[in-house]
SEZA-332984 format. One record per residue (C-alpha): residue number from 1; x, y, z; residue in three letters. Coordinates in steps of 0.25 Angstrom, whole numbers, always signed. Layout:
! residues N
+-----+-------+-------+-------+-----+
:   k :     x :     y :     z :   r :
+-----+-------+-------+-------+-----+
: NUM :     X :     Y :     Z : ALA :
...
+-----+-------+-------+-------+-----+
! end
This chain:
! residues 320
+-----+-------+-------+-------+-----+
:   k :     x :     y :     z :   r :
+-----+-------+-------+-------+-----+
:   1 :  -254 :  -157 :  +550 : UNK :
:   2 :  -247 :  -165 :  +561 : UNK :
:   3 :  -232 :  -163 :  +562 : UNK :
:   4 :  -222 :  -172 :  +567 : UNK :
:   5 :  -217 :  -168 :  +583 : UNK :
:   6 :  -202 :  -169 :  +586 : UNK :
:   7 :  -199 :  -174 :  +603 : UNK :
:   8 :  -198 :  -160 :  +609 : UNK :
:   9 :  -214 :  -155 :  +602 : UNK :
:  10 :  -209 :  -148 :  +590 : UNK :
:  11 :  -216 :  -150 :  +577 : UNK :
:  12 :  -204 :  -157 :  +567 : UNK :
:  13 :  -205 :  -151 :  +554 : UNK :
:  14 :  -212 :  -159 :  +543 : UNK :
:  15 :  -202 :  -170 :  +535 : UNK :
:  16 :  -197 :  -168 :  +522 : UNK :
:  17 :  -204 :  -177 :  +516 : UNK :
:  18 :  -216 :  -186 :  +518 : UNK :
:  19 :  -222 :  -199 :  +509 : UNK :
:  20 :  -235 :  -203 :  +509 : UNK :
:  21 :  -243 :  -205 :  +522 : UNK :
:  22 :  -251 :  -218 :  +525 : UNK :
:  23 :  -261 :  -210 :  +531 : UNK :
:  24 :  -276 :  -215 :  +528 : UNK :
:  25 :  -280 :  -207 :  +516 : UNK :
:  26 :  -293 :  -200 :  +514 : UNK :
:  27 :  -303 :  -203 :  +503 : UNK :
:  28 :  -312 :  -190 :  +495 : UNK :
:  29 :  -322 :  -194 :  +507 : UNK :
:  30 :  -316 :  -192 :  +519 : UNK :
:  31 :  -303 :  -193 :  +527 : UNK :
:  32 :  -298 :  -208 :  +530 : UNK :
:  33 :  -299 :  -212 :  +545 : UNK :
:  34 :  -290 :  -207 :  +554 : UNK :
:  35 :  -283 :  -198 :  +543 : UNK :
:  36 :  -284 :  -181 :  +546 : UNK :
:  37 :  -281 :  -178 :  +531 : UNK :
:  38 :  -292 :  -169 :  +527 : UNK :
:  39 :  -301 :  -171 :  +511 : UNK :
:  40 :  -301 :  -159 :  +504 : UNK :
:  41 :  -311 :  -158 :  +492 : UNK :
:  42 :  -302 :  -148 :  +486 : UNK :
:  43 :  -310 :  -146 :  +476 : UNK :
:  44 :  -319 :  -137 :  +486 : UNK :
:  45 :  -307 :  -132 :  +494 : UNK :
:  46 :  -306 :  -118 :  +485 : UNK :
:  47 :  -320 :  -116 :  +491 : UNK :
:  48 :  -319 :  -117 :  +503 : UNK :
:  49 :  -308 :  -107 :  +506 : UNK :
:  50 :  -315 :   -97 :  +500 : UNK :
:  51 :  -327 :  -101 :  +509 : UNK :
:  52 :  -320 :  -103 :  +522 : UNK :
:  53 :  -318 :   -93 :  +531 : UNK :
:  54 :  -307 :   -85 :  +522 : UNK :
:  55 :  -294 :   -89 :  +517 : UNK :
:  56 :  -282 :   -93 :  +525 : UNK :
:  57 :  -272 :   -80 :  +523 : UNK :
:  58 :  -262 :   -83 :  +510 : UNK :
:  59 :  -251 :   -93 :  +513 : UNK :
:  60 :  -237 :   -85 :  +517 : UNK :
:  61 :  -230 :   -82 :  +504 : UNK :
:  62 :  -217 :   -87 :  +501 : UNK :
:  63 :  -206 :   -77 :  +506 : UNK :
:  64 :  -205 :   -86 :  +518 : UNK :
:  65 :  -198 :   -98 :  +520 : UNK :
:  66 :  -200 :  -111 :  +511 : UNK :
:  67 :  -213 :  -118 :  +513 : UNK :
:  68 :  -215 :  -133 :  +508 : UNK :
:  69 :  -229 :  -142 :  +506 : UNK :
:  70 :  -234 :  -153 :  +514 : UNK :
:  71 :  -243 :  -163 :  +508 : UNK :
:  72 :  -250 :  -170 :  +519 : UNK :
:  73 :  -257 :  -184 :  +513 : UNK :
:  74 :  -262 :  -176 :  +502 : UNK :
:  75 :  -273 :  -186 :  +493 : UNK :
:  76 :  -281 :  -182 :  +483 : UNK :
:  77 :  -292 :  -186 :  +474 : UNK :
:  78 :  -297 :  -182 :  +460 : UNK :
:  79 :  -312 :  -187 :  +464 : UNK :
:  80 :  -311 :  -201 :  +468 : UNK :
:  81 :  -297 :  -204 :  +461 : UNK :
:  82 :  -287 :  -202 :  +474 : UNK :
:  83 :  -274 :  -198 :  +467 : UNK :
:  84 :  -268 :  -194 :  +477 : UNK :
:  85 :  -265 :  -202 :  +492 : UNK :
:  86 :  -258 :  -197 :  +505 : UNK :
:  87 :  -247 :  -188 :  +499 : UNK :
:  88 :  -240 :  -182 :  +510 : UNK :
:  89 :  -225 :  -173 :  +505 : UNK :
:  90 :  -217 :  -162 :  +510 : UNK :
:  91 :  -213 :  -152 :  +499 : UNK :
:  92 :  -201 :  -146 :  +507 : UNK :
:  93 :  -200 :  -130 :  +506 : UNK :
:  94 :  -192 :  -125 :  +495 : UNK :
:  95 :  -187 :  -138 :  +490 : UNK :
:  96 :  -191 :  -146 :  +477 : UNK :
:  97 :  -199 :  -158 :  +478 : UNK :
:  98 :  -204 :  -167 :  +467 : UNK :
:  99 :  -216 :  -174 :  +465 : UNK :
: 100 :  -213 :  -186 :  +455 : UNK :
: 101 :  -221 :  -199 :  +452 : UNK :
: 102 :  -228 :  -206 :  +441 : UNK :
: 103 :  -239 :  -198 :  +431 : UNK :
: 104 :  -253 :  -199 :  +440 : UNK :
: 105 :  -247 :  -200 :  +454 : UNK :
: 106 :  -251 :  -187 :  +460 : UNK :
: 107 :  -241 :  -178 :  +459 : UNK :
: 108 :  -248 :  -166 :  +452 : UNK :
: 109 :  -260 :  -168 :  +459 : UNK :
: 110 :  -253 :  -168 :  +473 : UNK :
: 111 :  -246 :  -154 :  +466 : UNK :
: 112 :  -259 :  -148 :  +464 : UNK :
: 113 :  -263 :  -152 :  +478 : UNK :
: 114 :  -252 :  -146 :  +484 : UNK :
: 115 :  -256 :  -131 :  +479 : UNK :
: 116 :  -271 :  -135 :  +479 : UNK :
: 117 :  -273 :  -135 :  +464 : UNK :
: 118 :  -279 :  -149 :  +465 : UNK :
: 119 :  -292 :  -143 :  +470 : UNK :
: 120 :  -294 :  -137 :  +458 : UNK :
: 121 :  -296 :  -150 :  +451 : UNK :
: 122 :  -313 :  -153 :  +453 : UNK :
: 123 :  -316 :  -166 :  +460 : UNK :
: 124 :  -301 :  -167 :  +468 : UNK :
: 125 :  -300 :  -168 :  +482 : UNK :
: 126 :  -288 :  -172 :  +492 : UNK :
: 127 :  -284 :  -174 :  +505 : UNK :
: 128 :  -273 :  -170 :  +513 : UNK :
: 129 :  -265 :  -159 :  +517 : UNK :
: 130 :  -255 :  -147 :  +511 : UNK :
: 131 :  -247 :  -139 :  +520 : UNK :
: 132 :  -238 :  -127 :  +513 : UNK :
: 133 :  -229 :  -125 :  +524 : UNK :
: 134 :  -238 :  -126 :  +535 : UNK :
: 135 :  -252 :  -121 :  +527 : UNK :
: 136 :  -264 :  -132 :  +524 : UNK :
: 137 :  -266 :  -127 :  +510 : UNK :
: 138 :  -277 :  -135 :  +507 : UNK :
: 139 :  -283 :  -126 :  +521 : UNK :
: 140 :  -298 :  -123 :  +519 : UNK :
: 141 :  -294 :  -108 :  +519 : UNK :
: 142 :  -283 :  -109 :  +510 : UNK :
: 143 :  -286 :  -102 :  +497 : UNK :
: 144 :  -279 :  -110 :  +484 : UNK :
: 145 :  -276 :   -99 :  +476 : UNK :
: 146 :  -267 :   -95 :  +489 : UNK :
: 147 :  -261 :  -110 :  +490 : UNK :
: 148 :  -257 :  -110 :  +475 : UNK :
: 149 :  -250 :   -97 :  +475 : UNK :
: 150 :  -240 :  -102 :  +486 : UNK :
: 151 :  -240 :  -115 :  +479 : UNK :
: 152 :  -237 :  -113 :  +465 : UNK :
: 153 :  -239 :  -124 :  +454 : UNK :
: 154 :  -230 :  -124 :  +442 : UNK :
: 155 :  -237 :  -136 :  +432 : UNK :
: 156 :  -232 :  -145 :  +420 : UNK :
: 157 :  -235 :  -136 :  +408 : UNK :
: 158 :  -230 :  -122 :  +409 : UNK :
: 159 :  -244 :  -112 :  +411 : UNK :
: 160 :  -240 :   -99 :  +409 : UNK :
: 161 :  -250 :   -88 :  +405 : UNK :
: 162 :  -247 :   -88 :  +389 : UNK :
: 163 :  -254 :   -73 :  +388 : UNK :
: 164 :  -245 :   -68 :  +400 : UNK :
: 165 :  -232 :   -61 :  +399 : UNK :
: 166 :  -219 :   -70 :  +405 : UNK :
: 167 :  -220 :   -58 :  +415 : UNK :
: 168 :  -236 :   -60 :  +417 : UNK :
: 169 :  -235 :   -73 :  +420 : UNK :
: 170 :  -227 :   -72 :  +432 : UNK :
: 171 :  -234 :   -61 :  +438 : UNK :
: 172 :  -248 :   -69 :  +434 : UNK :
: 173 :  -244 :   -78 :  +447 : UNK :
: 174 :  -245 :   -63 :  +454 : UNK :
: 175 :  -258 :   -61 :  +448 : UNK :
: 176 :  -263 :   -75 :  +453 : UNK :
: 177 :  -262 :   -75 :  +467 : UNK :
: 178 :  -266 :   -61 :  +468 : UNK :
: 179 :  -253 :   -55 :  +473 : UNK :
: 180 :  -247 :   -41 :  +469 : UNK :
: 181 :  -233 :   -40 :  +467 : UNK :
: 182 :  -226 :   -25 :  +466 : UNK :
: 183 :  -215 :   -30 :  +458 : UNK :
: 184 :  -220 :   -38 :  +448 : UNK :
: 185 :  -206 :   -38 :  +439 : UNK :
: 186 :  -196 :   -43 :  +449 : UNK :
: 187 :  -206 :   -53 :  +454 : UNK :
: 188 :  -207 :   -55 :  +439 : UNK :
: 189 :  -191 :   -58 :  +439 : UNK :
: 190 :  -191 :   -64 :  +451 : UNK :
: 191 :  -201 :   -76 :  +446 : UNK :
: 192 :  -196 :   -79 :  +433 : UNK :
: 193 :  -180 :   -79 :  +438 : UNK :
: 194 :  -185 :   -90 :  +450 : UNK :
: 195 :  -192 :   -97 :  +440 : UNK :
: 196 :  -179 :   -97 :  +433 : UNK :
: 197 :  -185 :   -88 :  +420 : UNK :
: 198 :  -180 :   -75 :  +421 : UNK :
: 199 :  -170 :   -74 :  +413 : UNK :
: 200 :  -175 :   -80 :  +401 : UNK :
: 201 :  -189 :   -71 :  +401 : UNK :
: 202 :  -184 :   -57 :  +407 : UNK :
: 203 :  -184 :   -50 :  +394 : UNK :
: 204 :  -198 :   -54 :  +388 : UNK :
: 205 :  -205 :   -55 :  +402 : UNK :
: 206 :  -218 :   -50 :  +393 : UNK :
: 207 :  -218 :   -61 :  +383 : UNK :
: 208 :  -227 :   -70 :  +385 : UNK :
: 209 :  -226 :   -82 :  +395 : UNK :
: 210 :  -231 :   -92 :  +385 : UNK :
: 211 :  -220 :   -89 :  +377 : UNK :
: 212 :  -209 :   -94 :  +385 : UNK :
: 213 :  -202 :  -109 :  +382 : UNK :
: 214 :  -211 :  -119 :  +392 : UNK :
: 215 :  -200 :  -120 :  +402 : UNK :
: 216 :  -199 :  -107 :  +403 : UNK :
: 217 :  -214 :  -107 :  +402 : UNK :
: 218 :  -216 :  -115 :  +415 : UNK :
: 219 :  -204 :  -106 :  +423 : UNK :
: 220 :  -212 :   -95 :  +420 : UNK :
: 221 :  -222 :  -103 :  +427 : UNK :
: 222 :  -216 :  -105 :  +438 : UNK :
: 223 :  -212 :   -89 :  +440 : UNK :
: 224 :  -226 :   -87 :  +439 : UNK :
: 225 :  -228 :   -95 :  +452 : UNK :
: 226 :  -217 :   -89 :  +460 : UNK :
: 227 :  -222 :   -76 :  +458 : UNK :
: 228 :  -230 :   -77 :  +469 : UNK :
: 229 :  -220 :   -85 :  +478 : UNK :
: 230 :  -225 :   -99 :  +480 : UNK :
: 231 :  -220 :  -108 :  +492 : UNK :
: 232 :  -222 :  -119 :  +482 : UNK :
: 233 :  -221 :  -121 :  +469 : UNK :
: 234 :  -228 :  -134 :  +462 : UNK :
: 235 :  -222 :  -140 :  +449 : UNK :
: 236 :  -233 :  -150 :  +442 : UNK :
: 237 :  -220 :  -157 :  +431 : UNK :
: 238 :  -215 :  -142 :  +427 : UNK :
: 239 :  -205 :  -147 :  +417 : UNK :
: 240 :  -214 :  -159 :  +411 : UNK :
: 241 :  -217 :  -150 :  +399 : UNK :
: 242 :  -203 :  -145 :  +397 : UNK :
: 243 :  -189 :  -148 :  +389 : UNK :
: 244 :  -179 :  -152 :  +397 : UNK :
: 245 :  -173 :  -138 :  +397 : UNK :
: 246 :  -183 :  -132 :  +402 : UNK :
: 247 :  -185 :  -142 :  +411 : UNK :
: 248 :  -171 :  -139 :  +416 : UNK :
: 249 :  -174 :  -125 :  +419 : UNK :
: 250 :  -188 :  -126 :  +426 : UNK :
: 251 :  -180 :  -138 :  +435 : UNK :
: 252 :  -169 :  -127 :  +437 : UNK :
: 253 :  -180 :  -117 :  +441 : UNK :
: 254 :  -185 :  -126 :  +452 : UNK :
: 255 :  -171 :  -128 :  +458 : UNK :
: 256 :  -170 :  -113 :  +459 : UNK :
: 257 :  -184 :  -112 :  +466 : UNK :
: 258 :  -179 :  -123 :  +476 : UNK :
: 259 :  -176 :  -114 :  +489 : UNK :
: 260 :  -187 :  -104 :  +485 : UNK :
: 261 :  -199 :  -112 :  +483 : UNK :
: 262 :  -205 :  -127 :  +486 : UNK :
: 263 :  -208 :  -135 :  +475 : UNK :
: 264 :  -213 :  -148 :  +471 : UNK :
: 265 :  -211 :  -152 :  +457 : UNK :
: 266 :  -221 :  -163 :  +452 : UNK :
: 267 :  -211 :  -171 :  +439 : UNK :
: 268 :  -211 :  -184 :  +432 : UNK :
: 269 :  -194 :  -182 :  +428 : UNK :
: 270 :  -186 :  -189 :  +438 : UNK :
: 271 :  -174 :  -181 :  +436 : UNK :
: 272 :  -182 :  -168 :  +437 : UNK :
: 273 :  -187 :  -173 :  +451 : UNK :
: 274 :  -172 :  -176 :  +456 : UNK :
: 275 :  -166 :  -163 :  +448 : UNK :
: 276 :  -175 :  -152 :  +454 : UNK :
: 277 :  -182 :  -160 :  +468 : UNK :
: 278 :  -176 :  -161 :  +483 : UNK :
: 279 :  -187 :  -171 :  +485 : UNK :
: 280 :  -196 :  -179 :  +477 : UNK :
: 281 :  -209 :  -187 :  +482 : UNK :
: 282 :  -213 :  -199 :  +472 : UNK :
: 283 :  -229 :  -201 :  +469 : UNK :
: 284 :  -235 :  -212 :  +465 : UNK :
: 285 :  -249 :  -218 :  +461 : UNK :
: 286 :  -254 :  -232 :  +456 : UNK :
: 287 :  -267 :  -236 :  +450 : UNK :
: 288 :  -274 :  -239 :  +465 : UNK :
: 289 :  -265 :  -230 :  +472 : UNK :
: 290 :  -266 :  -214 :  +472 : UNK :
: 291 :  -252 :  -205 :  +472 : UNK :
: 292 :  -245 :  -205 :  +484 : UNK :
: 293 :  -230 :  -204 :  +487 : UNK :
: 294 :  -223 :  -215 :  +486 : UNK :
: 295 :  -208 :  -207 :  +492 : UNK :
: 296 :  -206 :  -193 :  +495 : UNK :
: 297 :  -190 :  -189 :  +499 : UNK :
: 298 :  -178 :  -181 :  +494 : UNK :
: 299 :  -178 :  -183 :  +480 : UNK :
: 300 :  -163 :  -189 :  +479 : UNK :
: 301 :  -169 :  -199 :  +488 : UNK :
: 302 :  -183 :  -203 :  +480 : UNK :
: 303 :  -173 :  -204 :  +467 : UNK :
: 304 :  -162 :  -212 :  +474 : UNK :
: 305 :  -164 :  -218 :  +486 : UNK :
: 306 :  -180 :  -218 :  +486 : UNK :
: 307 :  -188 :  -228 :  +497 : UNK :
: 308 :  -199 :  -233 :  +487 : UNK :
: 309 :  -197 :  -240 :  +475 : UNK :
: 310 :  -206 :  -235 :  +467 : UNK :
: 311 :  -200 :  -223 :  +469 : UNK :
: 312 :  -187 :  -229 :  +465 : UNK :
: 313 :  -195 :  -235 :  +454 : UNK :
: 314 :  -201 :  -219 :  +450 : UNK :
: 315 :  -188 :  -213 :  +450 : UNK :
: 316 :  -180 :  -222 :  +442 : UNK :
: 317 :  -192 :  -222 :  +430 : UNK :
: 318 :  -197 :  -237 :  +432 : UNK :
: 319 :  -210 :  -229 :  +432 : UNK :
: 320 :  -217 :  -220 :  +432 : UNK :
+-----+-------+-------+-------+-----+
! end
């Protein structure tokens, strides 16, 4: 990846934000002249780390300082059907960034992208590049299982294990990623009082997870991911299944893990997007056209001052 270069020689850090680039896009065949963004056929990209020359050591955990994600004109395809076209967006470290657009724009699939779960969908490829602070995610070597423990996802619908305790459930993260932990309790406590949930399950950590109301369902969710302390965490519409209470209390949730963890929240509620997001990048997709970012900035500037007027058009419900 090319970084810009200040007068003296020094490599200037990346910008907070970038839109879409106007680089030539690559097709499923081959990569367009005089572009260097790479094809991957994800599909067989699980393969070949196991078949390289052994996998690239695990990515640093996350007791260091904040680490963001950079999406480098990222496309993707289902097939033939390109869905996605030359997304390029800075998630900045520990801040929260949404992801907002009309149903069938992208969002969730650039999501999925973002922590390599899109590979796991036969027949879909993409271009492109990840970078988790300065890692290529998507690195031959890279191993996915070790990607997605240091980018969690958090998705629409609340997935506990129903069979597992409130406390099994958040050590099952543990169990996952094959880590041991000597103090399973406080890590226990620890989880479920960042994910704002502590209080209201301390007493019956050995009741069944399913039982819980869905808000508190989908908090206990996200425990489960910081367990094993991700640099990321991805929210695929995490309240779009909840009563507005609860919403409330997975929002406030998200405000408290602002500082300690980068996230990007994929949402289709325009106050939820100003209420919880520092920044906000607007996709869009019409019937010829794959998704793309129409605007990507501080999110008090795409919902009052925004340079598009179809994003000014989004943001005040004339669509979409």
């Amino acid at each position: 990846m090319t970084r810009p270069v200040a007068a003296d020689g020094s490599t200037l850090p990346p910008p907070p934000f970038e839109p879409e680039t106007t680089a030539p896009t690559p097709s499923p065949g081959g990569t367009a002249a005089g572009s260097e963004t790479r094809v991957i056929s994800v599909v067989d990209l699980t393969d070949t780390a196991q078949l390289a020359g052994g996998a690239l050591p695990p990515l640093p955990a996350a007791d260091h300082a904040l680490v963001g994600l950079r999406a480098r004109s990222v496309s993707a395809w289902f097939g033939d059907h390109k869905v996605l076209d030359g997304v390029s967006l800075t998630i900045a470290p520990g801040e929260v960034t949404a992801l907002i657009g009309p149903s069938g724009c992208g969002k969730s699939t650039f999501l999925r992208i973002l922590n390599r779960m899109h590979e796991m969908i036969k027949g879909a490829s993409l271009a492109g590049e990840v970078l988790l602070g300065d890692e290529d995610i998507y690195d031959p070597k890279r191993r996915p299982s070790d990607v997605r423990r240091r980018i969690g996802m958090v998705f629409q619908r609340p997935n506990p294990f129903p069979a597992m305790s409130i406390y099994e459930n958040v050590t099952s993260g543990l169990k996952l990623a094959g880590i041991s932990c000597d103090d399973k309790d406080s890590l226990v406590e620890q989880s479920l009082a960042r994910a704002g949930l502590w209080q209201e399950v301390k007493d019956r950590l050995h009741t069944p997870g399913g039982a819980l109301s869905g808000g508190q369902q989908q908090r206990l969710c996200i425990a489960r991911s910081l367990t094993v302390s991700p640099d990321v965490l991805l929210m695929d519409e995490p309240c779009s299944a909840l009563d507005p209470t609860s919403t409330r209390r997975v929002e406030d949730t998200i405000h408290e893990l602002r500082g300690e963890v980068t996230i990007a929240i994929v949402t289709h509620n325009m106050q939820q997007a100003a209420r919880v997001s520092r920044a906000c990048a607007f996709f869009l997709a019409t019937h010829d056209t794959p998704g793309h970012i129409v605007e990507a900035g501080p999110t008090d500037q795409i919902f009052n001052a925004p340079q598009d007027s179809r994003t000014a058009d989004y943001v005040n419900g004339r669509f979409g």
